[in-house]
N, C-alpha and C positions, 0 to 999 in steps of 0.2 A: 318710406312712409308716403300715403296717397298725401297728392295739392289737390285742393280744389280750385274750381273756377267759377263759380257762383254761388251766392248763400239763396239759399229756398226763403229766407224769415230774417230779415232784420231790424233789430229793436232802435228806435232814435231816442234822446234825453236830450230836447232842443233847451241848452240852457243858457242862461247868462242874459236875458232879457231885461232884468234891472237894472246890471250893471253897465248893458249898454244905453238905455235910456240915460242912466246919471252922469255917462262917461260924455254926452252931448247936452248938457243941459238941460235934458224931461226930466218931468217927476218918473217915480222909479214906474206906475199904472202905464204911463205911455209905450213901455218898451213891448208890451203884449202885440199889440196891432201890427206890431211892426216885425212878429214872428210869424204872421197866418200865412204874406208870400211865400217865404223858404218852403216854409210846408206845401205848399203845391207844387212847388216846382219839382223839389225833392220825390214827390208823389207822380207827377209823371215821367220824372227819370226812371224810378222805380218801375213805373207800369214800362213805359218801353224796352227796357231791359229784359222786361218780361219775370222780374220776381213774384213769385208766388203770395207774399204775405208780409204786409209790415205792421210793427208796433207800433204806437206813437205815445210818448207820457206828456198828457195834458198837464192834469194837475192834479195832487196826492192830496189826501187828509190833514197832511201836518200844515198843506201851501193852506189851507182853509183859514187857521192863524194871523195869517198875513192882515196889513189893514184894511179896511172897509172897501176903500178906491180901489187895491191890486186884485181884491178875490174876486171886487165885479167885472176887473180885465180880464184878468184869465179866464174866467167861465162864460164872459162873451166870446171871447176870440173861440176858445173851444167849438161855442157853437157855429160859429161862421164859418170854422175850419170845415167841421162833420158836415154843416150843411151843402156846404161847396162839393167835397168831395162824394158824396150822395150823389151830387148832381153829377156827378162826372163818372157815374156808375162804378162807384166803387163797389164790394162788399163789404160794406162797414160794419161792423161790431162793439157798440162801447163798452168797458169794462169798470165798474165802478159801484160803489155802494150806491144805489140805488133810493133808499131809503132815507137821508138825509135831505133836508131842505136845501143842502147848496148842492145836491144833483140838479144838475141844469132841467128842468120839466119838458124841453124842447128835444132834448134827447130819449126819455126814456121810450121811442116807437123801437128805437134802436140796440135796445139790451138783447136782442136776439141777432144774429147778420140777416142784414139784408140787402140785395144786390147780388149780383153772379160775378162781377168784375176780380179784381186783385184784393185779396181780403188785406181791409185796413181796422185793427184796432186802436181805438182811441183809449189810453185811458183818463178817467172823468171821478173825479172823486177817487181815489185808488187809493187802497192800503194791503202792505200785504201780510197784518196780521186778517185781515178779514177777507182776502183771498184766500189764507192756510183756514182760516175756522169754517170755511164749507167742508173740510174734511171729515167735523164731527157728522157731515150729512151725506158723506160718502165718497165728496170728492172736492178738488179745489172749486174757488168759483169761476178760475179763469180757461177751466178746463177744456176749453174750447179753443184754445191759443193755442200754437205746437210749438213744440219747441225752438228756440232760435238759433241762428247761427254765428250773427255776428250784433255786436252794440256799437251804434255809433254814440257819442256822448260831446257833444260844443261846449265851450265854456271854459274848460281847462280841466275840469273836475276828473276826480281821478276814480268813483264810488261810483256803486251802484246805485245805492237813494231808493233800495227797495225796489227796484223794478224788474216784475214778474221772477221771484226768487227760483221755483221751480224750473221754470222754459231756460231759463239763464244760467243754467248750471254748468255746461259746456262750452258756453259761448263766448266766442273771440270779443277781444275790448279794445274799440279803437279811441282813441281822445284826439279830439281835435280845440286847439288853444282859441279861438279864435270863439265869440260871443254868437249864439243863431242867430240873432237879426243879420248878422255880415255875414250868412252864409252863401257860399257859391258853389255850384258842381263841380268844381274842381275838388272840393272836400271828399266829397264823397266817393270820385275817381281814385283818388288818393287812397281811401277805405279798400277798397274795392281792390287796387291791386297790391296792399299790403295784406289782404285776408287768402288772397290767391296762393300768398308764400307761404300760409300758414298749414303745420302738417293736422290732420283730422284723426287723433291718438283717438278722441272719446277714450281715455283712460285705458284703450289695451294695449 
């Protein structure tokens, strides 16, 4: 059975941000800020490595629930993330209902890609029953994602949480125990040469 040696599309689910906030003493809002580094570093490992495409899960419909103080963290940090990485000529793409008042208004230039660099999708408001109901209009809404290859997921979590149901139908599941604010590229080494073992059936 073929190995691979590099994924084209890998999805991240940077999670565990409140509970490393609480596990120091911050309220649970504080632990957002303190996820935006990982995210860029992770992004230019990515880039240099030379991957073609990553996912990123901001924040989903259901995080919107959350209290008052955590929904204004996350959908800043979002922003500061996408703006940052813009600047560092990404391809970025946000992925996300649009239409809701807690779409960040500072992202919506970005619901198309824009940039020629390593396509980076964020997603920003995400659900994916509202990703599947583009289909009544002929297609997903995230149809412009391709498929993935591997998930990485921080946090301990063992679930998907919805993310891009479609693209992730194949796709290898790495979980790393450890919270994203403490993350390190060794994590992601680690990913990387455990998905290399992995054999590529796609089901034949």
């Amino acid at each position: 059975m073929a190995k691979r040696s590099l994924p084209r599309h890998v999805g991240f689910i940077p999670d565990g941000n409140r509970r490393w906030a609480a596990s120091r003493g911050l309220s649970k809002e504080q632990g957002y800020d303190f996820g935006i580094d990982p995210g860029l570093v992770l992004f230019e490992i990515c880039r240099s490595l030379g991957i073609p495409e990553i996912s990123i899960y901001g924040f989903t419909q259901d995080n919107t629930k959350r209290p008052v103080p955590q929904r204004e963290a996350f959908r800043s940090a979002c922003v500061s993330y996408a703006m940052e990485v813009a600047r560092r000529d990404a391809a970025l793409m946000i992925v996300g209902d649009e239409t809701s008042d807690l779409f960040p208004p500072e992202l919506r230039d970005f619901r198309t890609r824009r940039g020629n660099g390593m396509k980076v999708n964020l997603l920003v408001n995400y659900d994916w029953e509202w990703d599947l109901a583009g289909l009544r209009e002929g297609s997903i809404r995230s149809h412009a994602v391709s498929r993935l290859d591997m998930i990485v997921r921080w946090g301990g979590g063992r679930r998907l949480s919805g993310f891009l149901p479609v693209q992730s139908v194949y796709a290898d599941f790495y979980v790393v125990d450890e919270y994203w604010p403490d993350f390190k590229p060794e994590h992601f080494d680690q990913a990387l040469r455990w998905f290399r073992e992995q054999d590529q059936t796609l089901g034949g």
